[in-house]
C-alpha positions in Angstrom: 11.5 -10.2 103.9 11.9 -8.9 100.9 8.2 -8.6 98.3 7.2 -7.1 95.4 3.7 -6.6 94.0 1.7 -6.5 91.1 2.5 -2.7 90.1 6.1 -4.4 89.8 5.1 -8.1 88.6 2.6 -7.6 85.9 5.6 -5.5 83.8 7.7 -8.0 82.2 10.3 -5.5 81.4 10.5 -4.6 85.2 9.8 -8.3 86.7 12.6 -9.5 84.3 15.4 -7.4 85.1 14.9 -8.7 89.1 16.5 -12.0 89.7 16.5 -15.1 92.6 19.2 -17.2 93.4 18.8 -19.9 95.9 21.9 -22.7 96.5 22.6 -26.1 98.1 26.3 -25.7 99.4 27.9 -27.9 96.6 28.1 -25.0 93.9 24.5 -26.0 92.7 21.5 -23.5 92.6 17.8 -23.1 91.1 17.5 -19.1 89.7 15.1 -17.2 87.8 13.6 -14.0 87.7 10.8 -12.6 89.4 8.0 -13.3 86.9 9.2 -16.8 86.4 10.5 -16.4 82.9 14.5 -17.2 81.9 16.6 -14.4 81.2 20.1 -16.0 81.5 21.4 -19.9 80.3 22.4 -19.7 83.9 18.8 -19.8 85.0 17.3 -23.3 86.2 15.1 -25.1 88.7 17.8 -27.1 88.9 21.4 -26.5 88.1 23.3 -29.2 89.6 27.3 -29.6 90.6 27.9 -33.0 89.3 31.8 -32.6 90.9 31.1 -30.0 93.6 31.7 -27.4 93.8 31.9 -27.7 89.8 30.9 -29.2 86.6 27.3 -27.6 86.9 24.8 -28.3 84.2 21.6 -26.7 84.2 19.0 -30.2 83.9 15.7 -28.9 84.6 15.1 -25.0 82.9 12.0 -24.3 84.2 8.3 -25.9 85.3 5.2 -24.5 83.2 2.0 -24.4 85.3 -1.8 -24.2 84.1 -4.9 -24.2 86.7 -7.9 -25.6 85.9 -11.1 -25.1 87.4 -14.7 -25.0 85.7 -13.6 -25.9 82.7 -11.5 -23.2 82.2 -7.6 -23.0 82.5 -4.8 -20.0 83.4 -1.5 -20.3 82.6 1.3 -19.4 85.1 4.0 -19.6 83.7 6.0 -16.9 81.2 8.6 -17.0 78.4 9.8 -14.8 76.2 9.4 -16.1 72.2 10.3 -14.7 69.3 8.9 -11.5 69.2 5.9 -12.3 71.7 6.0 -13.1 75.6 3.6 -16.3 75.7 1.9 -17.2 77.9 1.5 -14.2 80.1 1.2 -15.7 83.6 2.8 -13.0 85.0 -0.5 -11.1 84.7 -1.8 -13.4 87.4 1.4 -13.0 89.9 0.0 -11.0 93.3 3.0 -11.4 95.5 6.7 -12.8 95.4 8.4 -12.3 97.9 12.2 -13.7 98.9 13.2 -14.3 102.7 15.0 -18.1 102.7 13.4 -18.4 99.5 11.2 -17.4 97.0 7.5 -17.4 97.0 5.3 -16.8 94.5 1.3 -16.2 95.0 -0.8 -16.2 91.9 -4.5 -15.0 92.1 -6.8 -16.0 89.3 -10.7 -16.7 89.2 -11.6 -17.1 92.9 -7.9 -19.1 93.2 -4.8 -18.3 95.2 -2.0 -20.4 94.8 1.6 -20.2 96.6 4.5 -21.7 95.5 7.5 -22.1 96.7 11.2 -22.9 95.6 14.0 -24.3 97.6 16.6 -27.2 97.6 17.5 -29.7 99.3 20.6 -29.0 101.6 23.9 -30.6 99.9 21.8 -32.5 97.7 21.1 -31.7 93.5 17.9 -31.5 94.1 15.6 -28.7 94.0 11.6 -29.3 95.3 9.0 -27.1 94.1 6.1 -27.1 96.9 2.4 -25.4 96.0 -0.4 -25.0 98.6 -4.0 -23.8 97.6 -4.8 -20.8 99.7 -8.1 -19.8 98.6 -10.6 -21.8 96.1 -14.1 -21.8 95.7 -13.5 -26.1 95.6 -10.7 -28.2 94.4 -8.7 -27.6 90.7 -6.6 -29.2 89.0 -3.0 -27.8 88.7 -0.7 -29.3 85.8 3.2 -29.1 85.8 5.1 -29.4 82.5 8.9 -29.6 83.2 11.4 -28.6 80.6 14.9 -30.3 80.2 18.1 -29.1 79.6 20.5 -31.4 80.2 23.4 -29.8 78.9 26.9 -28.0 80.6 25.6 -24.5 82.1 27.6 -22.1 79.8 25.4 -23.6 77.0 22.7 -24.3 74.7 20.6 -27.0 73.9 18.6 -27.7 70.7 16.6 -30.6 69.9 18.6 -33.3 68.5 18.7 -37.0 67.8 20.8 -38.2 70.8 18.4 -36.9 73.6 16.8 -40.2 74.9 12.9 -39.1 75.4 12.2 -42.7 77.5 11.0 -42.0 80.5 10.7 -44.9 83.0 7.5 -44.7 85.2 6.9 -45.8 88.5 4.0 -44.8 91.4 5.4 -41.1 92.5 8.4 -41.2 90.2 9.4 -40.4 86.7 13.3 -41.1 85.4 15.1 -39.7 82.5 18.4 -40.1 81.2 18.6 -37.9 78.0 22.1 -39.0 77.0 24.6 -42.0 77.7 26.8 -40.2 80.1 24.2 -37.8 81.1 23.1 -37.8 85.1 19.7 -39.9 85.6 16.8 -37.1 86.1 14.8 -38.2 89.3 11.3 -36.6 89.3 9.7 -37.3 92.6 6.0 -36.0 93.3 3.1 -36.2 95.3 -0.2 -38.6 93.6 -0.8 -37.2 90.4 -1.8 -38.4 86.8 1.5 -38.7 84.5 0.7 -38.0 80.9 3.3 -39.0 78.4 3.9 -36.9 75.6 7.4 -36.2 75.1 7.9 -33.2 72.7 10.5 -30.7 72.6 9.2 -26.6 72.4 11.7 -24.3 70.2 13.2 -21.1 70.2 12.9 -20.0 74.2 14.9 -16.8 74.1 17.5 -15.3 77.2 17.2 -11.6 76.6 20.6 -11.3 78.8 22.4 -13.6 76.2 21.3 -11.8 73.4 22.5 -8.1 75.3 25.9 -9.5 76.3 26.4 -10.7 71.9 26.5 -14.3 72.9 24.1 -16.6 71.5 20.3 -16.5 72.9 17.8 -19.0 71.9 17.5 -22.7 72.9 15.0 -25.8 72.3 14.3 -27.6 75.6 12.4 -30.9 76.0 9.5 -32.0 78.1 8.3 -35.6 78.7 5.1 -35.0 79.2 2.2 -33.6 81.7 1.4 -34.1 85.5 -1.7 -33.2 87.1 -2.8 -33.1 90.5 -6.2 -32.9 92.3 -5.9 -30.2 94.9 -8.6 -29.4 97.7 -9.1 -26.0 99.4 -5.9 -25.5 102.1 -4.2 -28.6 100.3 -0.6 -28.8 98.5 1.1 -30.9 96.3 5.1 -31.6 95.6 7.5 -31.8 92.3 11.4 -32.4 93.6 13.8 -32.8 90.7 17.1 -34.4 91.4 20.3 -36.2 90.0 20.6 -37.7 93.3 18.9 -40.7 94.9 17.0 -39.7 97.6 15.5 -41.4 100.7 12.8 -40.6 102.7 14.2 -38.8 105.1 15.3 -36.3 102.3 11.9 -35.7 101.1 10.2 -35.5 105.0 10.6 -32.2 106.9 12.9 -30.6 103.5 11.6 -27.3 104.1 11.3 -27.1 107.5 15.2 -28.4 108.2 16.4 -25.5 105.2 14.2 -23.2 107.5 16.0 -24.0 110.6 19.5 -24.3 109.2 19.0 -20.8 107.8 17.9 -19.6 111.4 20.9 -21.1 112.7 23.0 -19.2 110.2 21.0 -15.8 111.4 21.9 -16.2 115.0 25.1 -14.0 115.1 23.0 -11.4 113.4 20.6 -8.5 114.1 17.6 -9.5 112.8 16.5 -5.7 112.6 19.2 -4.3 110.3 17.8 -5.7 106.9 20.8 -5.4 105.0 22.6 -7.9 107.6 19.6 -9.9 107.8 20.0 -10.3 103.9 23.6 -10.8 103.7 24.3 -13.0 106.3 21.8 -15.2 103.6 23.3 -14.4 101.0 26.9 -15.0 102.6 25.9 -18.7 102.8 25.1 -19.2 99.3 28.6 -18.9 98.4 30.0 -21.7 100.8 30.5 -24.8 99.2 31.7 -28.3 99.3 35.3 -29.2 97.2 35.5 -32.5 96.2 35.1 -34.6 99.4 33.0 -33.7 102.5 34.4 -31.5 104.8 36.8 -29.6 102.2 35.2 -26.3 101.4 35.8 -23.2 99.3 34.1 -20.3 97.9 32.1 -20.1 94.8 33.0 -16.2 93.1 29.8 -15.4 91.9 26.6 -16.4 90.3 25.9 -17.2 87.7 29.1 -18.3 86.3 32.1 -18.5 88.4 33.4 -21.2 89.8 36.1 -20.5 93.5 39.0 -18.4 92.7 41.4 -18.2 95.1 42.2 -14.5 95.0 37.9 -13.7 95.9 38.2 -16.6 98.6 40.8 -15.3 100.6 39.2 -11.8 100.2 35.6 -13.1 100.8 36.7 -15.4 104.1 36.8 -12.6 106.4 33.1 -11.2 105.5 31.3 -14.4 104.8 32.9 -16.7 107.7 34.5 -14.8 110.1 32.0 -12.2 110.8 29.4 -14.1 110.4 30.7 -16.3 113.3 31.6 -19.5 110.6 34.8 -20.3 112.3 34.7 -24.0 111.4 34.0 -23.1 107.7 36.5 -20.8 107.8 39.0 -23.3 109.2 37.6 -25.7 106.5 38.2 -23.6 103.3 42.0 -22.5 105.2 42.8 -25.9 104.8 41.7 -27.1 102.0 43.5 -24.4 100.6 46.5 -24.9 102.0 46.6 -28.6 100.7 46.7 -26.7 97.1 50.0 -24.9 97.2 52.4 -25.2 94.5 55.9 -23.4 94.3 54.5 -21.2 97.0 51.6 -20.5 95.2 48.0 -20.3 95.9 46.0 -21.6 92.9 44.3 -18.9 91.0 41.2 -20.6 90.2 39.8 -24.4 89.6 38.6 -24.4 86.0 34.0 -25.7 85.8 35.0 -28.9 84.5 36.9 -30.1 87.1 40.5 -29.8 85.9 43.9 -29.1 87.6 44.0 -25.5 89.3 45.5 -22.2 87.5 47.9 -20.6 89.3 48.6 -17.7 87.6 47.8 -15.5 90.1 50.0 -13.1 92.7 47.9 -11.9 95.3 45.6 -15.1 96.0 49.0 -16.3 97.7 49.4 -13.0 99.8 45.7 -12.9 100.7 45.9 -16.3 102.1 48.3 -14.3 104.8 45.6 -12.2 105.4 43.0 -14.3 105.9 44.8 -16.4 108.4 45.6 -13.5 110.5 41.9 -12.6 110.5 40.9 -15.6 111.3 43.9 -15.6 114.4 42.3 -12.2 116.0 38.8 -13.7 115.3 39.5 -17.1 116.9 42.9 -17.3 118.8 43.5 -20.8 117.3 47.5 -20.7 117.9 47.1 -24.7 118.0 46.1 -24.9 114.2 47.7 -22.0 112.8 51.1 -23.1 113.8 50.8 -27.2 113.2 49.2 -27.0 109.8 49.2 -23.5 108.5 52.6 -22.0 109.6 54.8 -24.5 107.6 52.6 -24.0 104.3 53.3 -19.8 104.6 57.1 -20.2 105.5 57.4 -22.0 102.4 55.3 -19.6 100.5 57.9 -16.8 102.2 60.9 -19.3 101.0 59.8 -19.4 97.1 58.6 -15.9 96.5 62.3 -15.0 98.2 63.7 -17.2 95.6 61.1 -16.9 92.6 58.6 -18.9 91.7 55.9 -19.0 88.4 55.8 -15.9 86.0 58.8 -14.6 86.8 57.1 -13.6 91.1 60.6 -13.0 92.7 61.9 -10.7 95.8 63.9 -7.8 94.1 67.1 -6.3 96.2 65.3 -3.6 97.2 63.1 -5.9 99.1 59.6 -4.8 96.7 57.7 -8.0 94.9 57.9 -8.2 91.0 55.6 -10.4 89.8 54.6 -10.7 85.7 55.9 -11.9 82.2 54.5 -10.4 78.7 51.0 -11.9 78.1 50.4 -12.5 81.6 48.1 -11.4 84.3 48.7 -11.7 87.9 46.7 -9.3 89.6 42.8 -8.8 89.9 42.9 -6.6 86.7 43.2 -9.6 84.9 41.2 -8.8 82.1 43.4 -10.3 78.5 41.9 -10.7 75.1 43.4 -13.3 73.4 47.2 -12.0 73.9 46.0 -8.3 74.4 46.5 -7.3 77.5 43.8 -4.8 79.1 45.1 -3.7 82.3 49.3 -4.5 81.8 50.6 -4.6 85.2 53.8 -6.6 85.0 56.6 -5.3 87.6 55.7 -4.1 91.1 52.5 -3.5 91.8 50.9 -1.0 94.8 48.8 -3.1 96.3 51.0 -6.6 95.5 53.2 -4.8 97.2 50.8 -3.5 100.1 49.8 -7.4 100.6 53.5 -8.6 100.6 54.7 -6.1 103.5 51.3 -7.3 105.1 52.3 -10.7 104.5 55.9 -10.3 106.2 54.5 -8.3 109.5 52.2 -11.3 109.8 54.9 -13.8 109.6 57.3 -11.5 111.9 53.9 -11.3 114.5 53.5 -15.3 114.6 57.2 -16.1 114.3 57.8 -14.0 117.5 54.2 -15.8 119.0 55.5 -19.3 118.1 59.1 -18.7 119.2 60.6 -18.9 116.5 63.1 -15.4 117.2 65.9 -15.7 114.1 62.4 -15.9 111.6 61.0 -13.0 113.3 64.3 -11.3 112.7 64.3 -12.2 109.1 60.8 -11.1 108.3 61.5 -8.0 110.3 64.1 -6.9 108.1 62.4 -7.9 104.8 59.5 -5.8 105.8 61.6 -2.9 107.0 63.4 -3.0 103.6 60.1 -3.4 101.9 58.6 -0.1 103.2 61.5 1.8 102.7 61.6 1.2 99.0 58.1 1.2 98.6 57.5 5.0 100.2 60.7 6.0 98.1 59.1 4.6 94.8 55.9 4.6 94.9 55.2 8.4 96.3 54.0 10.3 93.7 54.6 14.1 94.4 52.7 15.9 91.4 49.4 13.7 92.2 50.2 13.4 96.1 49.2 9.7 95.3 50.5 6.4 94.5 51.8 5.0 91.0 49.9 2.4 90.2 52.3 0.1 88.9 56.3 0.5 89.0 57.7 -1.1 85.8 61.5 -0.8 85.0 61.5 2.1 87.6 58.7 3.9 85.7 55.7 5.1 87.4 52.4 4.4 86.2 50.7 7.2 87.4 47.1 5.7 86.1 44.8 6.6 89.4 43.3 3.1 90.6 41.9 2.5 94.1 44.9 -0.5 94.3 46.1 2.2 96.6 43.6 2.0 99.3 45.5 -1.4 100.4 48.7 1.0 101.4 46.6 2.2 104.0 43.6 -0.5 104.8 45.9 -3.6 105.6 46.2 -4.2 109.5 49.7 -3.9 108.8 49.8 -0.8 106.6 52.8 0.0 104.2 52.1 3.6 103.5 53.3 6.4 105.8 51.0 8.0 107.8 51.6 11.3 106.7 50.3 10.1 103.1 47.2 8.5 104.6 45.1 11.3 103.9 46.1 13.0 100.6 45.6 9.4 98.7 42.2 9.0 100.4 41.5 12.3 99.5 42.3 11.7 95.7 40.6 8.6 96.2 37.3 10.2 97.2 37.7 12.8 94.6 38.3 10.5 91.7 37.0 6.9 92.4 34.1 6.9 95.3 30.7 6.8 94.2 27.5 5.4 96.1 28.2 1.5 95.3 31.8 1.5 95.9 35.2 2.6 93.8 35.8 3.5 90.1 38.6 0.9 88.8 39.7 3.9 86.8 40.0 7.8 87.3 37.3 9.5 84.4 39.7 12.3 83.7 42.4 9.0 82.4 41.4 8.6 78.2 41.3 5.2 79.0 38.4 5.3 81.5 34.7 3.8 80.2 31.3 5.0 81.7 29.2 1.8 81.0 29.9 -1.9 81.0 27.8 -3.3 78.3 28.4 -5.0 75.3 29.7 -8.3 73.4 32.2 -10.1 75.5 35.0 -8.4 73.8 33.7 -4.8 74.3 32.8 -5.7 78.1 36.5 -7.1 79.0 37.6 -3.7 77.4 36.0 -2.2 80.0 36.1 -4.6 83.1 38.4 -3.0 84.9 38.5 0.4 82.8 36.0 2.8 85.4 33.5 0.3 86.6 32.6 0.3 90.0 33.4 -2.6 92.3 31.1 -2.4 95.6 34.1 -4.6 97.1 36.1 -1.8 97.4 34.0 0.1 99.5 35.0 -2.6 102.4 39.0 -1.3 102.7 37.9 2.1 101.7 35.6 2.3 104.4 38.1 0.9 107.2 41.0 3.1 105.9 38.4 5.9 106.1 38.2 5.1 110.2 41.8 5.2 110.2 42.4 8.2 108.9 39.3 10.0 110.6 38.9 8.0 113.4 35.9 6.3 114.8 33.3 8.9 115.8 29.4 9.2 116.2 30.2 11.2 113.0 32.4 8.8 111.2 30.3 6.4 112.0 27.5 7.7 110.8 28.8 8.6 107.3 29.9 4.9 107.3 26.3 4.1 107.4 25.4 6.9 105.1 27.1 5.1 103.0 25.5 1.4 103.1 22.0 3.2 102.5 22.2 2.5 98.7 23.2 -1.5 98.9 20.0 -1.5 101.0 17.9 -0.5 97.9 19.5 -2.5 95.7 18.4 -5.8 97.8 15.9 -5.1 95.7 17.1 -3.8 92.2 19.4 -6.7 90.3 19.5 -10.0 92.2 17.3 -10.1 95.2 18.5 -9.8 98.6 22.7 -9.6 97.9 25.0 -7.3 96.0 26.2 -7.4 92.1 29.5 -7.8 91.2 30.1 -4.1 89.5 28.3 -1.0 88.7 28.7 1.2 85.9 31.2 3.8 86.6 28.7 7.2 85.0 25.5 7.5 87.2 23.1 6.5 87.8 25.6 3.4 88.1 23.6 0.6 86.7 24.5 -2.9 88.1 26.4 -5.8 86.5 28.4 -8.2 86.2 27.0 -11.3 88.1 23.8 -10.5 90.2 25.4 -11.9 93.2 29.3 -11.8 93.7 31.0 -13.2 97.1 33.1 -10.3 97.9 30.8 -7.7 97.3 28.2 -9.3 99.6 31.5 -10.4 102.2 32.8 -6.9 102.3 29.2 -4.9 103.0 28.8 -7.7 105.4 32.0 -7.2 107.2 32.0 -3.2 107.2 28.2 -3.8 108.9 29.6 -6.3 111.5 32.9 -5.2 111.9 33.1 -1.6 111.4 29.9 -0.6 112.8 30.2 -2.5 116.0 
């Protein structure tokens, strides 16, 4: 379990840079910070996927609680205002702490009150559940819930068109704020409704107004509950777009309890880091479309599932976690998706037709496949649904498909057009192009030997021996070229990028895939001098640099407006996802020892403090690339969290 206290609590500008997430496995979530006051538009109570795992809209911001006993009444809650934090409930937090999820315990006047926040298991709903703990006799405890109501990248002001009716009924409230709007379900234990619908102005996201975007929003309450609580008693608010029966509401908490228990059982409960992302790992699974088709959500707050980061998240979040049928799951579903042997690059929020302008999502779908073969030995599968889909993938990238992807005669993948980018230095503003890496990239190229040894390895398993032949023979052709292009002698390294048979000789960590792949490209005797380079130029504790700092190109920080930050993306930050083939092509080179092991988990010892640091009990998407390498980037990113999790399990085992 994960706590913090009041030393940490009671200052809002350390409380507020600490954040929760908690999900419901259809791309929804509830998120805040630690002190209960919104940061981000991304935070909610209830943030619901109207067309899993997309089209999220944040409907309920936030609850605002007051105690009163004696006459006298405390406020919990805590917003930041125009130039004032008000109210300052905060000041009364004693303990949150964050295992399946968080808990809150205020202490005011003789009163201790928990509460705690979870949803409802593939449901939009989110239940907030308070229990008196201590009291000197019963209070009163008053809930104010603030709408939203509006798409989750953006703001809400008051305006005419927001329908403040609320429909009453014993133990139920409904809203509709708008004619194509979800109805609002508010569901709660006996209590006193009081209708005053008024909307409260100018709540301001600190985070917004650091990243240039716009900050401050108006949300809308109907109006006041209150409950009568005795000494050891508790009472319920759930928030929902969904109808929901009675056996929703009975047991909730104790069947989220036991399904995250079930999700721990592959793990050692000792080892908090694996105890924490095995948790985490699950947050990022998620329905698409209809039950039973699954994908991965990027990261929160704002991505939606990419290919590219699920087919590099499946092996860390599924596989070593011991998911096999999710993993099977999201392998089809994704599979059903291919176009022109493509793997779709990403499914736009609101629910359109996939991108595909991707390379390597297609290429990692090899991967990920083969993983799952050594973790499961499912030959039956593989072959009848999978093996057709990555033959014709083979077939069309041998031919060329979108963006000019084509097999060149010296067996190497070109992949790119001007304006485009393929590769995951994708970063383009408007038609400028951060990180150009049109022609033949090193680890495109990397993935599509991988790609060709793992069709040669299940052509010769199915008996299928002229295919086997074929791939054979592209892949010997591939390394061949690839070790005669891409060696660079001055820098004993790898070009980066090989662009009308000119070098790039930019050092990037793309080159760790040469040697991390279980079907590596790179020739042995190079293994060491570009992991050497590697460690000289790009490790740090919370993974690898995107960018050497002796290139002129190469930023320190990522901060910024959205233009100066996607300057930067991939221009020196660190990406902790990187420490996953860094680490396994460091046991390659060094072997596996007592002392290369225990460097390995030298190495995890910072990601164990920051379970603590950004968002609470997973991994950030990037770190700053100058120390003291400051998180961010989404507080919670699915291949950060999959590769920690799979060096822990797989690596240390």
């Amino acid at each position: 379990m994960i706590a913090f206290h009041k030393e940490i609590l009671k200052n809002y500008d350390r409380a507020s840079k600490r954040e929760w997430v908690v999900t419901n496995g259809l791309g929804g979530y509830a998120s805040s910070t630690i002190c209960g006051a919104n940061t981000r538009r991304y935070h909610g109570l209830l943030v619901a996927s109207i067309e899993p795992p997309t089209n999220r809209m944040v409907i309920l911001s936030k609850v605002e609680e007051t105690i009163h006993i004696d006459g006298k009444s405390y406020d919990l809650s805590c917003n930041k205002f125009p130039e004032t934090i008000h109210p300052m409930g905060h000041q009364h937090l004693e303990l949150f702490s964050f295992e399946f999820y968080p808990k809150f315990i205020y202490s005011v006047d003789g009163v201790r009150l928990e509460k705690n926040v979870y949803m409802i298991f593939e449901k939009n709903a989110t239940i907030i559940f308070y229990r008196l703990l201590e009291s000197p006799k019963p209070i009163k405890l008053s809930l104010m819930s603030f709408v939203a109501c509006r798409r989750f990248h953006e703001l809400t002001h008051e305006n005419p068109f927001f329908n403040p009716k609320v429909e009453c009924q014993e133990g139920l409230l409904r809203l509709k704020p708008y004619k194509n709007a979800p109805m609002i379900h508010f569901f709660f234990s006996p209590a006193q409704f009081a209708d005053n619908p008024l909307w409260y102005q100018n709540f301001e996201y600190e985070k917004e107004y650091r990243r240039g975007l716009d900050y401050r929003e108006d949300l809308f309450t109907p109006g006041d509950l209150t409950f009568d609580i005795a000494p050891g008693g508790s009472c319920f608010l759930i928030v929902s777009t969904d109808e929901l029966s009675s056996s929703d509401l009975l047991q909730a908490e104790f069947k989220e309890t036991e399904r995250k228990k079930l999700i721990l059982k592959n793990c050692n409960k000792d080892d908090k880091l694996a105890f924490s992302l095995f948790l985490a790992a699950d947050t990022f699974l998620v329905q698409r479309g209809e039950k039973g088709s699954a994908s991965v959500i990027g990261g929160y707050h704002w991505f939606s599932d990419w290919g590219r980061d699920t087919m590099i998240s499946l092996p860390g979040l599924t596989l070593a976690t011991g998911r096999f049928d999710l993993a099977k799951s999201i392998l089809t579903t994704y599979s059903k998706y291919c176009s022109q042997g493509m793997l779709p690059n990403r499914f736009p929020d609101e629910g359109k037709e996939p991108d595909y302008n991707t390379v390597d999502a297609t290429l990692w779908f090899f991967n990920a496949i083969y993983q799952y073969f050594l973790y499961t030995g499912d030959e039956i599968f593989i072959r009848s649904t999978l093996f057709p889909v990555l033959k014709d993938m083979i077939h069309w990238h041998e031919q060329g498909t979108r963006y000019q992807i084509h097999v060149e005669e010296d067996g190497l993948l070109f992949a790119g057009e001007k304006g485009s980018q393929l590769t995951w230095m994708d970063a383009k503003i408007g038609d400028n192009v951060i990180t150009p890496r049109v022609g033949k990239a090193v680890e495109v190229n990397a993935l599509w030997y991988n790609a060709l040894k793992i069709m040669e390895f299940f052509s010769d398993r199915f008996g299928f021996l002229p295919l086997r032949d074929h791939y054979s023979s592209m892949a010997d052709l591939a390394k061949k070229s690839f070790n005669h292009l891409f060696w660079n002698p001055e820098l004993e390294c790898l070009y980066d990028v090989i662009q009308e048979n000119q070098g790039d000789p930019s050092i990037r960590p793309n080159q760790i895939f040469s040697i991390s792949l279980p079907f590596p490209i790179l020739k042995t005797e190079h293994h060491r001098p570009v992991l050497k380079i590697i460690e000289q130029e790009l490790l740090t504790p919370y993974g690898l640099r995107s960018l050497s700092p002796q290139n002129p190109k190469y930023t320190g920080k990522y901060s910024g407006n959205a233009i100066v930050r996607d300057k930067s993306y991939h221009q020196g930050t660190v990406w902790p996802w990187l420490l996953g083939p860094y680490v396994t092509s460091f046991l390659k080179v060094h072997g596996r020892t007592g002392r290369t092991l225990d460097k390995v988990k030298e190495m995890l010892e910072p990601f164990r403090d920051h379970l603590y640091e950004n968002g609470i009990g997973t991994i950030s998407e990037l770190f700053d690339g100058d120390a003291p390498h400051e998180p961010n980037g989404c507080i919670s990113q699915a291949w950060s969290v999959a590769e920690i999790l799979r060096v822990v399990v797989e690596e240390l085992k």
